[in-house]
Structure formats: structure tokens, C-alpha cells
N, CA, C and O atoms as CSV, one atom per row, in Angstrom:
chain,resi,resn,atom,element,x,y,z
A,1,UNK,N,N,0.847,-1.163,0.000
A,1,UNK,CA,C,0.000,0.000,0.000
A,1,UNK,C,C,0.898,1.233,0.000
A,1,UNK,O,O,1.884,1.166,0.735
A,2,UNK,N,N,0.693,2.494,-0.798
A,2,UNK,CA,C,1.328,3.348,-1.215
A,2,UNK,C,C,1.033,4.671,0.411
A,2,UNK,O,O,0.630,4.353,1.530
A,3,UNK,N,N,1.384,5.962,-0.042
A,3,UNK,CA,C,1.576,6.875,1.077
A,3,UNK,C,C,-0.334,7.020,1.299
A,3,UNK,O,O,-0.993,7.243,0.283
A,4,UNK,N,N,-0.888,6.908,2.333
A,4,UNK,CA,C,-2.390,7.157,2.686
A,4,UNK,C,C,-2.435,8.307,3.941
A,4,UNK,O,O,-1.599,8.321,4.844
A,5,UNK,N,N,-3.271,9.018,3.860
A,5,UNK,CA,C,-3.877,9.837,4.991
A,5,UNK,C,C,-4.631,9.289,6.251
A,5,UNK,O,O,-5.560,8.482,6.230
A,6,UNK,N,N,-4.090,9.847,7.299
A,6,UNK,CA,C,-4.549,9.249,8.660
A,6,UNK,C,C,-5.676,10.233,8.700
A,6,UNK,O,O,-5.238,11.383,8.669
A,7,UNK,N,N,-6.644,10.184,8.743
A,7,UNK,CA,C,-8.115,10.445,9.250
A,7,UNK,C,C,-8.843,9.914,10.377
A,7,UNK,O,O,-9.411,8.824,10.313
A,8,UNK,N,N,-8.850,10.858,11.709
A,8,UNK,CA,C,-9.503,10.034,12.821
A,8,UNK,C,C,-9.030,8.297,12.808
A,8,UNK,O,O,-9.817,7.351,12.853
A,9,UNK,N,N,-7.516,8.222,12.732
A,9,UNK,CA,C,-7.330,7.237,13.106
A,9,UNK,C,C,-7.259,6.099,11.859
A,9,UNK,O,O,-6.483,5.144,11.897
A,10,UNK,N,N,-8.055,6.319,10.914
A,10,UNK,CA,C,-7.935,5.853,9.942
A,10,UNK,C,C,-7.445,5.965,8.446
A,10,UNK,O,O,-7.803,6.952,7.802
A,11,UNK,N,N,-6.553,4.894,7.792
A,11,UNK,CA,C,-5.903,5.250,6.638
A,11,UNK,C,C,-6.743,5.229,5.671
A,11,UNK,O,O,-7.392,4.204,5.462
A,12,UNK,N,N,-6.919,6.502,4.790
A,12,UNK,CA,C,-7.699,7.024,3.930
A,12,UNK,C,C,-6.714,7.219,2.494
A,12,UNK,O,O,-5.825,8.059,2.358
A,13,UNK,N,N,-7.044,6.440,1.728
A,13,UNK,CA,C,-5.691,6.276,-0.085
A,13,UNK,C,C,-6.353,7.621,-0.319
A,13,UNK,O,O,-7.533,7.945,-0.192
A,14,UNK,N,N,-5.108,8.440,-0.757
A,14,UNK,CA,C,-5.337,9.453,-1.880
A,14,UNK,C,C,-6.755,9.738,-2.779
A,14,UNK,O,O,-7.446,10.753,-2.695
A,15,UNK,N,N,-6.969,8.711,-3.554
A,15,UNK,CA,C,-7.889,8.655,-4.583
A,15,UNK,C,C,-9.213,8.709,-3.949
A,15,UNK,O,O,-10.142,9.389,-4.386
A,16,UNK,N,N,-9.264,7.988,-2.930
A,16,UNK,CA,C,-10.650,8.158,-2.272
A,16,UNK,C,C,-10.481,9.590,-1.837
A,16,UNK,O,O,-11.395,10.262,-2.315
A,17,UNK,N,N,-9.713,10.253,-1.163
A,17,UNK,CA,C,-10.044,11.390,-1.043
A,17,UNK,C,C,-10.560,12.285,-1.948
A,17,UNK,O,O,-11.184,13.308,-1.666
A,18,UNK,N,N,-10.271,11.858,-3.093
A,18,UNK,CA,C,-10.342,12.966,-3.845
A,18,UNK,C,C,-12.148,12.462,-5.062
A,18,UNK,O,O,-12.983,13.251,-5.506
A,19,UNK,N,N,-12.107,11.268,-5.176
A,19,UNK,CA,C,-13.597,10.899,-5.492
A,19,UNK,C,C,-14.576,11.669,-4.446
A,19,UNK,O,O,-15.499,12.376,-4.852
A,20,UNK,N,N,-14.327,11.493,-3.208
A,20,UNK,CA,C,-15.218,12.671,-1.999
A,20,UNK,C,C,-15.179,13.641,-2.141
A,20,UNK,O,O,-16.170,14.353,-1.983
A,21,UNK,N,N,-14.130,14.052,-2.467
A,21,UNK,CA,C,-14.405,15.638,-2.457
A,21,UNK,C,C,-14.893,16.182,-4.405
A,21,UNK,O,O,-15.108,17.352,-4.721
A,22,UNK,N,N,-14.940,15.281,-5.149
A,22,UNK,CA,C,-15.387,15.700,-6.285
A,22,UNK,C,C,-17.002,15.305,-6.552
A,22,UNK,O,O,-17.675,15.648,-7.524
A,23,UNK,N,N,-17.427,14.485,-5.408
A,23,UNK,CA,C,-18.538,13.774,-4.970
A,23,UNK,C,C,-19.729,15.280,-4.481
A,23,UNK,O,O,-20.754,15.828,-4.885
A,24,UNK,N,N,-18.775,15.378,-3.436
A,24,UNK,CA,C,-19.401,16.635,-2.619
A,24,UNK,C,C,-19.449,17.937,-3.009
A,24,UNK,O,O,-20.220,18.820,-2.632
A,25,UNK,N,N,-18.265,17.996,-4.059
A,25,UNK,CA,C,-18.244,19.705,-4.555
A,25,UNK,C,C,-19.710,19.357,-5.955
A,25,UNK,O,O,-20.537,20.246,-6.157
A,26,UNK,N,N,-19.785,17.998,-6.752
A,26,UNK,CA,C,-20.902,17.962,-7.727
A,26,UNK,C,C,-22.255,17.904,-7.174
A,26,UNK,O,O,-23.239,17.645,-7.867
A,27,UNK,N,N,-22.310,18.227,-5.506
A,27,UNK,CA,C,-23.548,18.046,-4.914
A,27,UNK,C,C,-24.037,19.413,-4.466
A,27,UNK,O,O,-25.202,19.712,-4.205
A,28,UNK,N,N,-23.061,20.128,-4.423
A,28,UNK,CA,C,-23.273,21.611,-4.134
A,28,UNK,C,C,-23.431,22.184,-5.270
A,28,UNK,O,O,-23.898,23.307,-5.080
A,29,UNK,N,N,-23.237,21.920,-6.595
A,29,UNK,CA,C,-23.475,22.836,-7.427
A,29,UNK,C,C,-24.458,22.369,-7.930
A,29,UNK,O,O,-25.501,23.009,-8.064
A,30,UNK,N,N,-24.323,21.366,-8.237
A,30,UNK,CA,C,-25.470,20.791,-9.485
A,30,UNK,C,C,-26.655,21.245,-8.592
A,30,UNK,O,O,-26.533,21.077,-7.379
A,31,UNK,N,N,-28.230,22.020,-9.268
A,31,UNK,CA,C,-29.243,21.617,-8.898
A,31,UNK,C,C,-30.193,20.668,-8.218
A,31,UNK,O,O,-30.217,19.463,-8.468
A,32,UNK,N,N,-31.033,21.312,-7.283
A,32,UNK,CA,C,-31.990,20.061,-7.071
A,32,UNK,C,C,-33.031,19.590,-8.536
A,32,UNK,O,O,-34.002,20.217,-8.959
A,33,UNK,N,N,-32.529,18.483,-9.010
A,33,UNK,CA,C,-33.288,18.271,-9.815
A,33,UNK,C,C,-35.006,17.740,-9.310
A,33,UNK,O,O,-35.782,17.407,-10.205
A,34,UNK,N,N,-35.387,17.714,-8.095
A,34,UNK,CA,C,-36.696,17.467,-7.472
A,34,UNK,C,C,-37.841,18.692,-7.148
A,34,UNK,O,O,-39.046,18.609,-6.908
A,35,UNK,N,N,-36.977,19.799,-7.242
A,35,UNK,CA,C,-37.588,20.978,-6.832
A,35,UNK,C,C,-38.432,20.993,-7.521
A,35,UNK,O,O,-38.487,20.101,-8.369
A,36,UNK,N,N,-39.453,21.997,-7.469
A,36,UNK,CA,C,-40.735,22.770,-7.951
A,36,UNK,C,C,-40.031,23.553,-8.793
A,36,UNK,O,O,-39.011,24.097,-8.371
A,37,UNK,N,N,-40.430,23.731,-10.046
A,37,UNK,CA,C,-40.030,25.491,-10.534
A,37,UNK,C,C,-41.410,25.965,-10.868
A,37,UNK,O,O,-42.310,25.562,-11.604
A,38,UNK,N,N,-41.234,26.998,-10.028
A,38,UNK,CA,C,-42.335,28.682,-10.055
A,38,UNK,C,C,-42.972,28.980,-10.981
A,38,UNK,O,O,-42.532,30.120,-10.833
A,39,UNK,N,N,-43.510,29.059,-11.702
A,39,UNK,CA,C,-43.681,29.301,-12.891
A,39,UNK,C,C,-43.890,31.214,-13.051
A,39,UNK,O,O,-44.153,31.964,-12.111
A,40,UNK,N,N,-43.688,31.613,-14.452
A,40,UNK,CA,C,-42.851,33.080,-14.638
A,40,UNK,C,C,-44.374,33.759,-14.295
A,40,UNK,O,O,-45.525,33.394,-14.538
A,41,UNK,N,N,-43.891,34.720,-13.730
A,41,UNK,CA,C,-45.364,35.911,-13.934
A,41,UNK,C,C,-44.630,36.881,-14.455
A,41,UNK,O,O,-43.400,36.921,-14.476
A,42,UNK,N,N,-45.568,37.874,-14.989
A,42,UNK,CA,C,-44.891,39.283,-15.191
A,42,UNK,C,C,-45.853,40.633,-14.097
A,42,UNK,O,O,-46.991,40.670,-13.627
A,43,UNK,N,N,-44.669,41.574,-14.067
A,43,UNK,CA,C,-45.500,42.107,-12.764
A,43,UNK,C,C,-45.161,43.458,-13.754
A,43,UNK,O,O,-44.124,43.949,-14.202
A,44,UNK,N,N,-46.778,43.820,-13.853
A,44,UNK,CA,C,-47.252,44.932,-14.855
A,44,UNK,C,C,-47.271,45.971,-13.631
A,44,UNK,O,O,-47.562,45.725,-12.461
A,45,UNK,N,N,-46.852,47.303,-14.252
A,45,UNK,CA,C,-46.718,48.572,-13.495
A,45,UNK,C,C,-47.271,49.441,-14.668
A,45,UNK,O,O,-47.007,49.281,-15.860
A,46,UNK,N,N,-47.969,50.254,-14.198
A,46,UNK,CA,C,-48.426,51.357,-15.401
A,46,UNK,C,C,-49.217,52.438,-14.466
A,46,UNK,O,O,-49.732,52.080,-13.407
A,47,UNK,N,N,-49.262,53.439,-14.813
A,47,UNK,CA,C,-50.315,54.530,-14.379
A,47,UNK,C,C,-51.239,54.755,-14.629
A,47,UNK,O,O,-51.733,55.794,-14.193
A,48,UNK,N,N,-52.217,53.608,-15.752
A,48,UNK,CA,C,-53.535,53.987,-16.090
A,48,UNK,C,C,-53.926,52.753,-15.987
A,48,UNK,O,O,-53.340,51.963,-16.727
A,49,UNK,N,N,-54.828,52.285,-15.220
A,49,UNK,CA,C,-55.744,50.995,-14.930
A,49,UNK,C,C,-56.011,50.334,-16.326
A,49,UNK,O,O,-55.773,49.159,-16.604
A,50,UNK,N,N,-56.537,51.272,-17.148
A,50,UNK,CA,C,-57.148,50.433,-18.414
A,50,UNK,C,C,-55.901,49.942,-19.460
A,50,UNK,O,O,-55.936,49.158,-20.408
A,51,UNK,N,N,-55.025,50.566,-19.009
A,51,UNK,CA,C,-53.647,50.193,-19.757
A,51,UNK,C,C,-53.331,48.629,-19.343
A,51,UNK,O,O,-53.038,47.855,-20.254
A,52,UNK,N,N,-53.395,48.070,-17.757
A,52,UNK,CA,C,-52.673,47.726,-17.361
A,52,UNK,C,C,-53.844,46.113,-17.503
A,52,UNK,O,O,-53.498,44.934,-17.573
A,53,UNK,N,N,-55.214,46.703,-17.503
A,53,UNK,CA,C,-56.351,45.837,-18.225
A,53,UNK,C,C,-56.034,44.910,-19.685
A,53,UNK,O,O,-56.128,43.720,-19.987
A,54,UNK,N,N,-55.567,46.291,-20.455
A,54,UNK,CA,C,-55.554,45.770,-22.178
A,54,UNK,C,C,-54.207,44.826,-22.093
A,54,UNK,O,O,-54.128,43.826,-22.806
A,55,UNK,N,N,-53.321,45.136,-21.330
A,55,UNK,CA,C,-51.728,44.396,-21.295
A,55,UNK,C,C,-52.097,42.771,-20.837
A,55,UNK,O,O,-51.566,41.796,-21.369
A,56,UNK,N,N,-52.980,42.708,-19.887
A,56,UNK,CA,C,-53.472,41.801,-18.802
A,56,UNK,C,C,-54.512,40.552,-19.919
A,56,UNK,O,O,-54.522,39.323,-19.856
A,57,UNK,N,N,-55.128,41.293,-20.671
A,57,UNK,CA,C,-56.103,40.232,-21.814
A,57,UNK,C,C,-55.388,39.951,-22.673
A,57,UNK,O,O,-55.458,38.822,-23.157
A,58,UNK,N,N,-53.939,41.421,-23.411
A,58,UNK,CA,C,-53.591,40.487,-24.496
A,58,UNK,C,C,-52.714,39.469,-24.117
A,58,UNK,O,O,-52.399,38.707,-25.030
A,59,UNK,N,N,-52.105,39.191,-22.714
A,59,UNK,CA,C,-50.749,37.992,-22.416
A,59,UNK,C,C,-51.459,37.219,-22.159
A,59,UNK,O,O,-50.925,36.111,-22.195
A,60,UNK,N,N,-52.835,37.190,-21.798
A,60,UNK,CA,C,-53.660,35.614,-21.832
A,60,UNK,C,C,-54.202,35.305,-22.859
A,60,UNK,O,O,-54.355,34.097,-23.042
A,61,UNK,N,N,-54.604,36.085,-23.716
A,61,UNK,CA,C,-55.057,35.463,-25.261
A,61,UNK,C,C,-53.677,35.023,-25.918
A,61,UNK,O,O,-53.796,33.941,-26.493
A,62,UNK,N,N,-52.900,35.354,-25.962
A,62,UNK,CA,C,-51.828,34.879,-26.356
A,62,UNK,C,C,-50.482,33.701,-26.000
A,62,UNK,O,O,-49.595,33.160,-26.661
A,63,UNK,N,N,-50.994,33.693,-24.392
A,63,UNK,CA,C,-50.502,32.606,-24.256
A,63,UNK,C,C,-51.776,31.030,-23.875
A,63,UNK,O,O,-51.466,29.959,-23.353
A,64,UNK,N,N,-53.329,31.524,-24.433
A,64,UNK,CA,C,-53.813,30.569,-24.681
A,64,UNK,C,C,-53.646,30.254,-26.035
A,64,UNK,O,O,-53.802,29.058,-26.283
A,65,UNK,N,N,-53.292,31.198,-27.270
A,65,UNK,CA,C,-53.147,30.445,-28.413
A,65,UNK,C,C,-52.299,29.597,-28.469
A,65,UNK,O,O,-52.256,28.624,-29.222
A,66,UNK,N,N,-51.091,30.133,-27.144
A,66,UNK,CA,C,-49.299,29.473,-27.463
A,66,UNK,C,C,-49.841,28.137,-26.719
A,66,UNK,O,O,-49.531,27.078,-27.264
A,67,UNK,N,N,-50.470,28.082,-25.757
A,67,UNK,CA,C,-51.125,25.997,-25.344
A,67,UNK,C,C,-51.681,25.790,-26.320
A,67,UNK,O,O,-50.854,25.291,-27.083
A,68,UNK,N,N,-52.340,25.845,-26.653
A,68,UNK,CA,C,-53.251,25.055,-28.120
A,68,UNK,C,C,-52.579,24.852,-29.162
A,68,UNK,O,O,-53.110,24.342,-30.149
């Protein structure tokens, strides 16, 4: 057996160290692939109600044509 790391007593090979820690760093980045995703809103701002009406009918007529 080649040079190993003493860890709490125990000899730990190189290579395993390093499968763990490439283990653990691909667990922190990568996504939860289980999560929920949110789905998008848009958050309309305008100064005239009926503006903010006509904006409000055409993104639902249009994204009922885009399902169908």
C-alpha cells in the first residue's frame, strides 16, 4: 500500500479522497433536480388601470393560443 492519509485514526488512499471531495463539490453545485419550478409571472406597473387591463387580456389570449 502506497503513502495514505490518517483520518480520525484511519488510513484514507489518496484517490478516495479525492472521489469525496469531487462527490461533494458535484452536490453543491449541481441543482436540485426534485424541486418545484415557479412558474414566470410578469409584474405589470403602469399609471392607467385600463392600460394595465388591455396588457393583462392580451398575455392571456396569447398565451392561450401558445397551449393550443
Amino acid at each position: 500500500m502506497g503513502a495514505a492519509y490518517h483520518v480520525m485514526g484511519k488510513a484514507i488512499p489518496p484517490h478516495q479522497l479525492a472521489i469525496g471531495t469531487l462527490g461533494l463539490l458535484s452536490l453543491l453545485v449541481v441543482p436540485n433536480p426534485f424541486k418545484s419550478a415557479k412558474p414566470k409571472t410578469v409584474d405589470i406597473k403602469t399609471g392607467n388601470k385600463e392600460e394595465e387591463q388591455f396588457i393583462e387580456n392580451y398575455l392571456k389570449q396569447h398565451l392561450e393560443k401558445q397551449d393550443a
